[in-house]
Structures are given as structure tokens and as C-alpha cells.
matplotlib code that plots the C-alpha trace (Angstrom):
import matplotlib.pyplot as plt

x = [-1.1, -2.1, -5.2, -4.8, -1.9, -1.9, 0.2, 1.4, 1.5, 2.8, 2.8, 6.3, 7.2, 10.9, 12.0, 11.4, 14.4, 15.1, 14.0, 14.1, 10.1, 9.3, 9.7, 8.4, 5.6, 5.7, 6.5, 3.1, 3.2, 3.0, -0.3, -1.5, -3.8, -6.3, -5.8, -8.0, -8.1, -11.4, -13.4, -12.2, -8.3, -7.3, -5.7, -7.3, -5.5, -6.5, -4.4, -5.4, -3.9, -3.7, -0.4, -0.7, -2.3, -3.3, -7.1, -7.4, -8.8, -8.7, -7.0, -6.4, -3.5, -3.7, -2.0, 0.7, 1.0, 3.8, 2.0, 1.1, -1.9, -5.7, -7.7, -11.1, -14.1, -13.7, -12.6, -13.1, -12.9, -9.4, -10.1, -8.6, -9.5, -11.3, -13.3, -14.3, -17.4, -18.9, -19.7, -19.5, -16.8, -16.8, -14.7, -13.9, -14.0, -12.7, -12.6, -16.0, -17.3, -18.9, -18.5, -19.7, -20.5, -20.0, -21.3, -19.1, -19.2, -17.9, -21.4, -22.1, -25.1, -25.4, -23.4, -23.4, -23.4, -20.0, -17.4, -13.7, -14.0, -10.1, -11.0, -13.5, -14.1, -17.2, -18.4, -19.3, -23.0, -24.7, -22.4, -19.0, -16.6, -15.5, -12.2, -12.4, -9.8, -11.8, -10.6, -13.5, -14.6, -17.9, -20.6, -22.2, -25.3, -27.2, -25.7, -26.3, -23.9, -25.6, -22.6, -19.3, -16.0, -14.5, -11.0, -8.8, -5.2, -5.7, -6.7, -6.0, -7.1, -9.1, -9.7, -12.4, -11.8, -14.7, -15.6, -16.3, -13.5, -11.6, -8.1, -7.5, -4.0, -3.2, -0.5, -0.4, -1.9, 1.4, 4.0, 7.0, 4.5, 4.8, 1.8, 0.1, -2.3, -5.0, -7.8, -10.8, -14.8, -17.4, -18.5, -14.3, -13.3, -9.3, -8.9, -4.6, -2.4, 0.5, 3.5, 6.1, 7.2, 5.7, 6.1, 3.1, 1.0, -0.9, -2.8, -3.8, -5.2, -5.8, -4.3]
y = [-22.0, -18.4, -18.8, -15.0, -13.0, -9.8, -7.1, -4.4, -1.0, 1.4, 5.1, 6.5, 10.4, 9.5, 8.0, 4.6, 2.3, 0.9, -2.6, -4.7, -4.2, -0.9, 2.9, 5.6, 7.7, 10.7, 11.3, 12.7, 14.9, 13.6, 12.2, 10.9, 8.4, 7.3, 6.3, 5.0, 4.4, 6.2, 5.3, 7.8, 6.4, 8.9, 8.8, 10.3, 10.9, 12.3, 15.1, 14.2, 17.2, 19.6, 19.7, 20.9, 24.4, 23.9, 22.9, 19.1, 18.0, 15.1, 15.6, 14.0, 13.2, 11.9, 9.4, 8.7, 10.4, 12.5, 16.2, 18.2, 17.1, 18.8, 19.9, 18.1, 19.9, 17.2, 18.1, 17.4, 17.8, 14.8, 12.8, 9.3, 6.3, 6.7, 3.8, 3.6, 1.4, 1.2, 5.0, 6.2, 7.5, 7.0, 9.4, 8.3, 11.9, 10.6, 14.0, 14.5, 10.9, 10.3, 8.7, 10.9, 9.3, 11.2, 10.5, 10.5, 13.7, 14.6, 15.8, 14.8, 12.1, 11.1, 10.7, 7.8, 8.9, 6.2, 6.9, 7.9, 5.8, 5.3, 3.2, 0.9, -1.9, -3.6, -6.9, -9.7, -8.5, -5.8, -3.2, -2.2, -3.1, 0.1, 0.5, 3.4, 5.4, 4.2, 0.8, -1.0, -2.2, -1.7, -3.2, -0.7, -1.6, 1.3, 4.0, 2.4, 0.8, -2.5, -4.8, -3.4, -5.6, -3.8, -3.9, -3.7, -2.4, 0.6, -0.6, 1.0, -0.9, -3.8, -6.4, -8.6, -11.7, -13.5, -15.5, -12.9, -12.6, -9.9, -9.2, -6.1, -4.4, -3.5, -0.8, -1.1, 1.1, 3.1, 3.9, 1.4, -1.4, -4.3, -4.5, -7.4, -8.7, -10.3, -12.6, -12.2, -13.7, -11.9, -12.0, -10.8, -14.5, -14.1, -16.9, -16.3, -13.9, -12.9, -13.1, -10.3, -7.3, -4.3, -1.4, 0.1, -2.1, 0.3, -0.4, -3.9, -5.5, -9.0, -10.8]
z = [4.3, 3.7, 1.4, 0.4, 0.4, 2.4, 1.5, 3.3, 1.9, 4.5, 3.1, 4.8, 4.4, 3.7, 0.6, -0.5, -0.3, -3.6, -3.7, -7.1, -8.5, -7.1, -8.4, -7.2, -9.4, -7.5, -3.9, -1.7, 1.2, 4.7, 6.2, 3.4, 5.1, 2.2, -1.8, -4.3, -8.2, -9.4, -12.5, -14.3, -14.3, -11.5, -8.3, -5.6, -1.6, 1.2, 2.6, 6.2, 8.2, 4.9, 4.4, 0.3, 1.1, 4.5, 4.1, 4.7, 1.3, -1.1, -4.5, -7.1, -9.7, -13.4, -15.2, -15.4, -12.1, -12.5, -12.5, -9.7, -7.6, -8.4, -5.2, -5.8, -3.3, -0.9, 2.1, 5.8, 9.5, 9.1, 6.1, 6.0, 4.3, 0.5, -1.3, -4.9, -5.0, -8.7, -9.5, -5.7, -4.1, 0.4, 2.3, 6.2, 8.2, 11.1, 13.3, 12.4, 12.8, 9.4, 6.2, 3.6, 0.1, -3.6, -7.4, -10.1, -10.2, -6.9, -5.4, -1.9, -2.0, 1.4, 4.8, 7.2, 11.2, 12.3, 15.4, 13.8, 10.6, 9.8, 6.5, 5.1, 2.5, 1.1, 2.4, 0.2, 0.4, 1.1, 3.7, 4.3, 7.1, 9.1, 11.1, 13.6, 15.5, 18.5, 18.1, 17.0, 13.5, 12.5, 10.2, 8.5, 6.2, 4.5, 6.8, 9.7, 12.6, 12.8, 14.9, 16.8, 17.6, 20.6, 21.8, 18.9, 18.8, 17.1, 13.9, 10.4, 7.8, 7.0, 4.3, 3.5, 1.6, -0.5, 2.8, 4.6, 7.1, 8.0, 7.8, 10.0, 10.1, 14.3, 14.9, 18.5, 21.1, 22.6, 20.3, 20.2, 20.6, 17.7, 15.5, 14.0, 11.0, 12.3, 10.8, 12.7, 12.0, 11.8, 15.3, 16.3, 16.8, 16.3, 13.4, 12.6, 13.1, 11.1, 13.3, 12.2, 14.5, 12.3, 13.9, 12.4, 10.3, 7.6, 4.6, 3.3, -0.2, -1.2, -4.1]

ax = plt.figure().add_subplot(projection="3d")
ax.plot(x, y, z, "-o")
ax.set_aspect("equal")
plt.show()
């Protein structure tokens, strides 16, 4: 039995079926390939290919969501996956190969040297777990690459459970191909897999 369950939230461009349990807030533009809740009670996306006003940015929108979204100075080479951790906010750049991290306040702090970060989550200590466009995931601990699982299926998410394991969504390297949720240790070990033809496997969470 599933000790965690592991949802799938795939962002589609075309309307949401209805489906008892679900509305839609507000629909977002295409290539929106990273969201996060900030501190502050807002939603902030990535507009990876800058679809908005043609600068590839991260915005934001405030409750209840409804409104039009506000540009935030955040943008990037393709940004993708965003993490709110405590007061700092990490941005995967994935065309420019770096994860650049931001106060509260939206000021650039630092920025961690990682291969095509796709999206990233923190680990039960100290470090986050990086998928990259590369198809690796990477352990990153104070900015730096410190272990690399290879050979992935071009991952785009990941999720790390209080054990330390990591569920990692797999879309599938050629278009057409099935994807797959796998749980993997921490040295790549392939632990279960979730059997289900996805065609494209996107973002997960843990409840």
C-alpha cells in the first residue's frame, strides 16, 4: 500500500473538464511550468516562454485569484519550477542553467551554478532535490551539485517524502511514449513505480 499519496497536477492549456471537486480560479496562459504559494498569501507562476508580454517572467496573482496577473522583476533565460522555502523564494532558470534564490522582498540573494533545473524540493535536511531537463536529479546542498542520478525519462518534477525518497514524475523521452511515477532512493535505486499510461506525467505533491 501507497504510504503517501501522489497527486498529479498536470497544468493543460485547454479547459479543465468538469469533474465533481474542482473549479477553475482563473485560467493561465500556456507554459506555465512553475507555481508556488508565497508568504505573503499570493500566487506566483512562471511564464516560461513569455507568453503575457513576451519577456519570460514570473508574476504573481492575489487572492482570491481572479484579477489580472502582476509582473514581479523575476525573470529569466526559461524559467520553470519555483519553491517557497521559509522567507526565500528559488527560481529553476533552466536555459541558463541556474537556480537563482530571492528574499521576501523579491531581491536576488544568491544563485546556485545546476544543469537545466526543471524543478526542485527540499530534502528532509539540509539541500534540495533538483530535476533537470538533462535527465538527471541532482542533490544540491548549499549551492553546490554534490550527487547526480543519471538516466531518467525526462523528468519534471519531484517529491520528497519525510524518508527521504524520492518520488519523481517521468514524461517519457519521445513524444507518444507512456510516462511513469517513480519512487527511487537516494542513491537512484528504483523502489515502485506507479503503473498508469500518463501521457505526460507533470507536477507532484504529497498528502
Amino acid at each position: 500500500m501507497v504510504r503517501h499519496v501522489v497527486l498529479i497536477l498536470a497544468l493543460l492549456a485547454a479547459a479543465w473538464p468538469a469533474h465533481a471537486g474542482v473549479a477553475v480560479v482563473r485560467a493561465l496562459v500556456p507554459g506555465v511550468h512553475g507555481m508556488a504559494l508565497g508568504p505573503d498569501g499570493h500566487l506566483y507562476f512562471s511564464d516560461s516562454f513569455g507568453a503575457l508580454s513576451g519577456v519570460r517572467r514570473v508574476y504573481r496573482l492575489e487572492p482570491p485569484f481572479t484579477g489580472e496577473p502582476r509582473p514581479t522583476p523575476i525573470t529569466g533565460t526559461l524559467p520553470a519550477g519555483l519553491l517557497w522555502h521559509g522567507d526565500r523564494l528559488l527560481v529553476c532558470d533552466t536555459g541558463a542553467h541556474r537556480v537563482c534564490v530571492y528574499d521576501r522582498k523579491l531581491r536576488k540573494i544568491d544563485e546556485w551554478p545546476v544543469p537545466s533545473p526543471w524543478n526542485l524540493r527540499p530534502t528532509p535536511h539540509d539541500g534540495y532535490w533538483v530535476v533537470s531537463h538533462a535527465n538527471q536529479a541532482m542533490l544540491v546542498r548549499r549551492g553546490a551539485v554534490i550527487k547526480i542520478l543519471p538516466d531518467l525519462l525526462a523528468p519534471f518534477d519531484v517529491a520528497v517524502p519525510p524518508d527521504g525518497t524520492l518520488w519523481i514524475s517521468e514524461q517519457g523521452v519521445k513524444p507518444g511514449d507512456p510516462g511513469r511515477v517513480v519512487r527511487r532512493s537516494t542513491a537512484g535505486q528504483v523502489l515502485q513505480v506507479l503503473d498508469y499510461p500518463w501521457p505526460n506525467p507533470e507536477g507532484l505533491a504529497l498528502d
